[in-house]
C-alpha positions as CSV (number, residue, x, y, z in Angstrom):
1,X,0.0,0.0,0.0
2,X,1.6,3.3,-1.0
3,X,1.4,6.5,1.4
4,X,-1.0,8.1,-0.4
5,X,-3.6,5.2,-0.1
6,X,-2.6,4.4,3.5
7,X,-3.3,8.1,4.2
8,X,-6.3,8.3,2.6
9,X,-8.0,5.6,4.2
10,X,-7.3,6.7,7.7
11,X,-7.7,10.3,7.1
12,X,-11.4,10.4,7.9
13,X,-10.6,9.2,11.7
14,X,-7.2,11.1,12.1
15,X,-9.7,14.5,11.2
16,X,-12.4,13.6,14.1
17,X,-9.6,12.7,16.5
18,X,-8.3,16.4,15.8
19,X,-11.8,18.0,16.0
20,X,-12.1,16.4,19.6
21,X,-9.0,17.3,21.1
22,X,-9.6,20.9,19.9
23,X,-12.6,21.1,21.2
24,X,-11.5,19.3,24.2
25,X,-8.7,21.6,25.0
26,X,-7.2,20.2,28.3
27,X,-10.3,19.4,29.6
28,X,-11.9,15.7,28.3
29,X,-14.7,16.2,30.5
30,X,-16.2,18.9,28.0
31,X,-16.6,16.2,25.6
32,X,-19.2,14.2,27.6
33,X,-19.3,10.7,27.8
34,X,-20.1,9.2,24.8
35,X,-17.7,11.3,23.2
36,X,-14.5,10.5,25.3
37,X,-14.9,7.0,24.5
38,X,-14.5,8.0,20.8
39,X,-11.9,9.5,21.4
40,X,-10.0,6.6,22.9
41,X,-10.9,4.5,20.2
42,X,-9.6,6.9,17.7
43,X,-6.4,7.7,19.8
44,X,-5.3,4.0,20.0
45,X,-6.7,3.5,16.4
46,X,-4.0,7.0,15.6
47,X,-1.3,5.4,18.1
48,X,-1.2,1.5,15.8
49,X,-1.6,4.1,12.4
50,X,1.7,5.9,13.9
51,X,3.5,3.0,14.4
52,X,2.9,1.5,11.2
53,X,3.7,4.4,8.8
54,X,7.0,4.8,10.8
55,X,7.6,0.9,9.6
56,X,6.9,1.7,6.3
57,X,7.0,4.9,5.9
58,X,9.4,6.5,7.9
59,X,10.6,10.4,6.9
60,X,7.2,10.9,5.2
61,X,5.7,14.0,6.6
62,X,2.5,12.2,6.9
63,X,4.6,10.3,9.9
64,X,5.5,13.4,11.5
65,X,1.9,14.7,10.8
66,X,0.0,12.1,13.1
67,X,2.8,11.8,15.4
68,X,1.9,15.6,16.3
69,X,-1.4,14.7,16.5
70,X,-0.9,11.4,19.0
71,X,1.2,13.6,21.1
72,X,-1.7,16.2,21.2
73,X,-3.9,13.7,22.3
74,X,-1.8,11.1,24.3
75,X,-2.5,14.1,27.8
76,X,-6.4,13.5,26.9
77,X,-6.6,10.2,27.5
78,X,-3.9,9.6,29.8
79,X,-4.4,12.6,31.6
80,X,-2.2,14.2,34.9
81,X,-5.1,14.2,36.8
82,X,-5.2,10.6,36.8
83,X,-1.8,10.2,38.1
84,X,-2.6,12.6,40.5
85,X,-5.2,10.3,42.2
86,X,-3.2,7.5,41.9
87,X,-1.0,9.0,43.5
88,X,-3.2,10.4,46.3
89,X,-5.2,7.0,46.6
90,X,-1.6,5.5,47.2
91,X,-1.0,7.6,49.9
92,X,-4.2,7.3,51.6
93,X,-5.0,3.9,51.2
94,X,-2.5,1.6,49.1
95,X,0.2,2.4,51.6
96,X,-1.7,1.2,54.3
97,X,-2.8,-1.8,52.4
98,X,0.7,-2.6,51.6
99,X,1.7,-2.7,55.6
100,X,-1.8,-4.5,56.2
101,X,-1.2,-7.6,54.4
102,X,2.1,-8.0,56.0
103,X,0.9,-9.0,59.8
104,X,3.5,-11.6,60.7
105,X,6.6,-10.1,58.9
106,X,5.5,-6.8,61.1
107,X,5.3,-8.7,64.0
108,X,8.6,-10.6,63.3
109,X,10.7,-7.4,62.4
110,X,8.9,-5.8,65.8
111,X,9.9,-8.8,67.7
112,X,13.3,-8.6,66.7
113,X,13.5,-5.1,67.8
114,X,12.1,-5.0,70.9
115,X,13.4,-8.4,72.0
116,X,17.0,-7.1,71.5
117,X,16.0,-4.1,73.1
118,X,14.9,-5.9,76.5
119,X,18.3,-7.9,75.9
120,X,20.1,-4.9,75.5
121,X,18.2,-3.8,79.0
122,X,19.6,-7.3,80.7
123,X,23.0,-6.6,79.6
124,X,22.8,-2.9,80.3
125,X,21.7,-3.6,83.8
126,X,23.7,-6.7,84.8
127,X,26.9,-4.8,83.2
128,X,26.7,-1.5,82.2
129,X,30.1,-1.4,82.0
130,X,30.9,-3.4,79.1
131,X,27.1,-3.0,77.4
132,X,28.3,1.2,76.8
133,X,30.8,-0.6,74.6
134,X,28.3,-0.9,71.7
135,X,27.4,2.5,72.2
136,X,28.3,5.0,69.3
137,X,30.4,8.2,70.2
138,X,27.9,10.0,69.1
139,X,25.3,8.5,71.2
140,X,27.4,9.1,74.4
141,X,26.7,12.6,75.6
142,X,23.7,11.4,76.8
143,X,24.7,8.8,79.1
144,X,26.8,11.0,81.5
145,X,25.7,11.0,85.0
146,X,23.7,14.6,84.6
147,X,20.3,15.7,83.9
148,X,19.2,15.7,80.5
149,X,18.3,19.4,81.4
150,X,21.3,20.2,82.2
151,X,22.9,19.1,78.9
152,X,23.7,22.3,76.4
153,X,21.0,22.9,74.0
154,X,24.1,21.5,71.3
155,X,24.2,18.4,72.8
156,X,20.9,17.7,72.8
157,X,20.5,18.6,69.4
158,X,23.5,17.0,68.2
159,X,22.6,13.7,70.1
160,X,18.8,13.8,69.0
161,X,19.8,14.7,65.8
162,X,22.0,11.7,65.4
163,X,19.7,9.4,66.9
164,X,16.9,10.7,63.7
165,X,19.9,10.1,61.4
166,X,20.7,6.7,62.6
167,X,17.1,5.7,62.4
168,X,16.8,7.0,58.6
169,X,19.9,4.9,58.1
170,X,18.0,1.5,59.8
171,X,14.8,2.2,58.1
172,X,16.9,2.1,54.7
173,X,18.9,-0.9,55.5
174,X,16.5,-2.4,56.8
175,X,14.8,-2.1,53.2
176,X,17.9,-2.8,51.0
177,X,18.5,-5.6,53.8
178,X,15.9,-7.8,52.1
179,X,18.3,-8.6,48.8
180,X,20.9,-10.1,51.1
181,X,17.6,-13.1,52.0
182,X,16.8,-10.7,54.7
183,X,19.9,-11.6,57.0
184,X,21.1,-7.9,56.7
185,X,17.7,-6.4,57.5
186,X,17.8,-9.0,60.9
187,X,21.0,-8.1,62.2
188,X,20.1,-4.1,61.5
189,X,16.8,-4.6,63.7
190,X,19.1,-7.0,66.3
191,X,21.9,-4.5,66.6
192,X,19.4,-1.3,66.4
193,X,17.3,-2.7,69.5
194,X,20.3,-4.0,71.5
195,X,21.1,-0.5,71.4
196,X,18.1,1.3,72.1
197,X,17.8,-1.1,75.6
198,X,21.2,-0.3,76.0
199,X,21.0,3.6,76.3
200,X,17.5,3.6,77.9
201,X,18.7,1.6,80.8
202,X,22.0,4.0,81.1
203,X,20.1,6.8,81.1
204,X,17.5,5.8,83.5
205,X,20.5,4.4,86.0
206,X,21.9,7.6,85.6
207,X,19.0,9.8,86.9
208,X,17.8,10.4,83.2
209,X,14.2,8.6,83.0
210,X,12.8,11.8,82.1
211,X,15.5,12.6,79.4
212,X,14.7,8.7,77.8
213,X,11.2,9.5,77.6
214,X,12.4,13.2,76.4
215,X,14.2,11.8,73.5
216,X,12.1,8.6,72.3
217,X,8.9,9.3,72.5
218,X,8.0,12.6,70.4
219,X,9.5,11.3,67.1
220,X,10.5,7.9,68.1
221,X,7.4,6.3,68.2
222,X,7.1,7.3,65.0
223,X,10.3,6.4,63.7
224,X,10.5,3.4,65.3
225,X,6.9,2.3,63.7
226,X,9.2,3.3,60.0
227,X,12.0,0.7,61.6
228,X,9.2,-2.1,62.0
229,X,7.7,-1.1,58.8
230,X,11.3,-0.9,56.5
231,X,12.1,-4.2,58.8
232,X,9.1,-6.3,57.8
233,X,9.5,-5.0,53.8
234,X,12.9,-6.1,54.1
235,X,12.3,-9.7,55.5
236,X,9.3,-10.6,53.0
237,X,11.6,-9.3,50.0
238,X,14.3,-11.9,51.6
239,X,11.7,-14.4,51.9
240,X,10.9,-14.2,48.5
241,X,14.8,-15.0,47.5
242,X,14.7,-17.9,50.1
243,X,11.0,-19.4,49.1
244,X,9.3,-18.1,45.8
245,X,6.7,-20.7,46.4
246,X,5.1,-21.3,42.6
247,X,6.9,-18.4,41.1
248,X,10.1,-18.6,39.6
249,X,12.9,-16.8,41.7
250,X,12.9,-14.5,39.4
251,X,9.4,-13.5,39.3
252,X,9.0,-13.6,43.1
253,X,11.9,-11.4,43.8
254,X,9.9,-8.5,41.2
255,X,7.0,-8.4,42.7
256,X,8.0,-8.6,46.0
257,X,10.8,-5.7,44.9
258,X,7.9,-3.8,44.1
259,X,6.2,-3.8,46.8
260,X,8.9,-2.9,48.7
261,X,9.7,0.4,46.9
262,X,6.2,1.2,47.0
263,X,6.7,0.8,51.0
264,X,9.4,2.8,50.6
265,X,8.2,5.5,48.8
266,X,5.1,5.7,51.2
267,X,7.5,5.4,54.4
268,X,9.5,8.3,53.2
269,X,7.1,11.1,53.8
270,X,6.5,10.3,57.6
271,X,10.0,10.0,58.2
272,X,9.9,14.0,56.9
273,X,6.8,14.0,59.7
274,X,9.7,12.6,62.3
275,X,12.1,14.6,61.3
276,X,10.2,18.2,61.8
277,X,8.9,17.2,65.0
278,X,12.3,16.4,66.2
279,X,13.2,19.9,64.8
280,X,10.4,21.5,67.4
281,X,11.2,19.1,70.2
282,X,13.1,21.4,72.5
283,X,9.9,23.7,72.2
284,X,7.8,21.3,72.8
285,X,9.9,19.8,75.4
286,X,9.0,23.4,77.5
287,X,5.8,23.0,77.8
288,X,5.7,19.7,80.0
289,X,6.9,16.0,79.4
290,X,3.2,15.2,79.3
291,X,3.3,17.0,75.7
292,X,6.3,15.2,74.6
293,X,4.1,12.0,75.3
294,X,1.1,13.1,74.2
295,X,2.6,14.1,70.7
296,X,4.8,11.2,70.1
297,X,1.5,8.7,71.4
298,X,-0.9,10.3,68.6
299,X,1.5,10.3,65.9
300,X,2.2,6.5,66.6
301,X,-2.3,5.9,66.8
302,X,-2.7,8.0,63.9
303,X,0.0,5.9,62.0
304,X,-1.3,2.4,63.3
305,X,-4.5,3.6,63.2
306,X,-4.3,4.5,59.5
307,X,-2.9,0.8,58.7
308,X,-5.9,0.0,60.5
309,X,-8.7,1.8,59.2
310,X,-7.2,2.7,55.5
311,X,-6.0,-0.9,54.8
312,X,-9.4,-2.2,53.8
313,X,-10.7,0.4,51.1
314,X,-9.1,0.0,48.2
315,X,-7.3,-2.6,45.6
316,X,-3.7,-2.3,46.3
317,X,-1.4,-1.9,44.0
318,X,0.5,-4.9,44.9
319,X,-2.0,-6.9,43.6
320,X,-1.8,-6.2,40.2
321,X,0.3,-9.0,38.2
């Protein structure tokens, strides 16, 4: 079929598509239903034409002709907006969907945690002398026999603001800890809790009970619930390496990577959430210890809460093949 035929018999279509996307504009709505549907059909009947006369005809201007006009209407029917809502239905409900349908690796990765952590509180208690020895330089300042309100607004900041850091750091190990079969992601979660028993016991055995709570609980119930959250993401993506059940490996390991981005990407944002409130805490911290636990007590219901109430509404995203 020459040009000139193959143009002539698709012309017809290739003029209505154009009508309806100028009339359309950047709106598709204006076209009403019956409408919009035509103009799928004649955008993927325009899309299969394009990619034909480029096989056959390619440096025709016809080619270059209806490749304008695909362009023009490829935002129509795969419009931003759509994306947009994806994106917003992700964050309201996929997300929590996501976490939902992960009840025992949650429950493992928490176990792990907080098991070390009452470990690290044995050790720290039966011999604090040689538990500080896993303690960080960084973490240190806060372990001297003083108040915590007597430590220099720096110090505080510097130690809160490396305990945030090292938290971000777990939460992505604890994610990219899944390629290694999930034994990386363990051993973060092991050696993250031994510590967090560790300088809780220190600090309340050095008069500082009020400086533990101080420290943890605004933005560490939050962060830790990321730490669980990156842990149990981590340990199903290892699983999958270990046991792809009918799946290939290969399969297994890409939908489970998957999901775990997606977890990520959803994790990310309350970290931010962490992050400012650790930024405010010494403000907060003026007004009472019961606001510091009031603060860090919602954020944790709201984000458990949201796994909760959110995890039901809508087909996640991990489900699709």
């Amino acid at each position: 079929m020459t040009v000139e035929r193959f143009t002539g018999s698709r012309s017809a279509d290739w003029r209505e598509l154009e009508l309806l996307v100028s009339e359309a504009g950047r709106r598709p709505e204006r076209l009403g239903a019956e409408r919009v549907l035509r103009l799928g059909a004649l955008y993927r009947a325009a899309a299969a034409d394009l990619a034909t006369a480029r096989r056959r005809y390619p440096g025709d201007p016809a080619v270059a002709r209806l490749e304008h006009l695909v362009n023009r209407s490829r935002h129509l029917v795969y419009d931003a907006k759509t994306r947009r809502r994806s994106l917003l239905r992700f964050m309201t409900t996929d997300y929590w969907r996501l976490i939902a349908e992960r009840p025992k690796a949650v429950a493992i990765a928490a176990g792990l945690l907080f098991g070390a952590a009452l470990l690290g509180t044995l050790w720290a208690t039966q011999d604090p002398g040689s538990a500080i020895g896993i303690i960080p330089k960084l973490f240190r300042p806060a372990l001297r026999p003083q108040p915590w309100t007597d430590m220099s607004p720096g110090d505080q900041a510097a130690f809160t603001t490396s305990i945030l850091t090292n938290n971000i750091y777990v939460v992505l190990v604890a994610f990219a800890g899944g390629l290694t079969c999930g034994i990386l992601t363990a051993i973060s979660l092991l050696y993250n809790g031994l510590i967090l028993g560790v300088v809780g016991t220190l600090m309340v055995q050095n008069g500082n009970a009020r400086g533990f709570v101080d420290l943890v609980t605004a933005h560490g119930v939050l962060e830790l619930s990321c730490v669980i959250v990156g842990g149990a993401a981590g340990l199903r993506l290892g699983w999958a390496i270990v046991d792809p059940g009918l799946r290939t490996r290969r399969e297994s390991i890409q939908r489970e990577a998957r999901r775990t981005v997606l977890i990520a990407i959803g994790t990310a944002p309350w970290l931010v959430i962490a992050g400012i409130v650790e930024g405010n805490r010494a403000n907060l911290a003026e007004t009472g210890l019961g606001a510091v636990i009031a603060v860090g007590a919602a954020l944790g219901i709201v984000y458990w809460g949201l796994v909760v109430v959110r995890s039901g509404r809508s087909t996640s995203p991990a489900d699709m093949p």
